[in-house]
C-alpha positions in Angstrom: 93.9 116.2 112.9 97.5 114.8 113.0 97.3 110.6 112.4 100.3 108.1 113.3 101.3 104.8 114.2 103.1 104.4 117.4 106.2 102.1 116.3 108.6 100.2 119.2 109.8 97.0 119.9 109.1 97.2 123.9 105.2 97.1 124.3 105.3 99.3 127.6 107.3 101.7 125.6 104.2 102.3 123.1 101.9 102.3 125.8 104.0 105.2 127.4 103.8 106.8 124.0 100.1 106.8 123.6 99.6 107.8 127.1 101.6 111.0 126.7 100.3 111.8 122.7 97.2 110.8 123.7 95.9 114.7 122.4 92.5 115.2 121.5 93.8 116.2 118.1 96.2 113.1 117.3 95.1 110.1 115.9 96.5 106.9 116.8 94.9 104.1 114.9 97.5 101.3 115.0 100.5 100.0 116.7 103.8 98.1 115.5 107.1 96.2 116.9 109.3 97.2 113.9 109.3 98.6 111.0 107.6 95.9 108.6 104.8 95.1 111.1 104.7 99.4 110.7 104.3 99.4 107.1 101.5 96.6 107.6 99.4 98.6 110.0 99.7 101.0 107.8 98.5 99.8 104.5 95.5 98.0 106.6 95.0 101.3 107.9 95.3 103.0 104.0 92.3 100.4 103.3 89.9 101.2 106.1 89.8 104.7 104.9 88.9 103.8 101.2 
C-alpha cells in the first residue's frame, strides 16, 4: 500500500488528482493548498497512526 497527500493550490486540481490515483492500492488520507498546510496534514496524519 503506497500512502500520500495530494498537495495543490487549485482545489479542482486535487480533485482531478484523486480521481485519476484513486487505485485500490494508494492511500490518500489528506489534502493541502501549499506546502506548510502539507507538512500539517501530514504530522496530523503521523499522529492518527500512533
Amino acid at each position: 500500500m503506497i500512502r500520500g497527500v495530494i498537495v495543490d493550490d487549485d482545489p479542482m486540481v486535487r480533485t482531478g488528482l484523486r480521481l485519476i490515483l484513486g487505485k485500490p492500492d494508494l492511500d490518500l488520507p489528506g489534502e493541502a493548498g501549499d506546502g506548510r498546510q502539507a507538512m500539517k496534514v501530514i504530522r496530523e496524519l503521523g499522529r492518527t497512526r500512533c
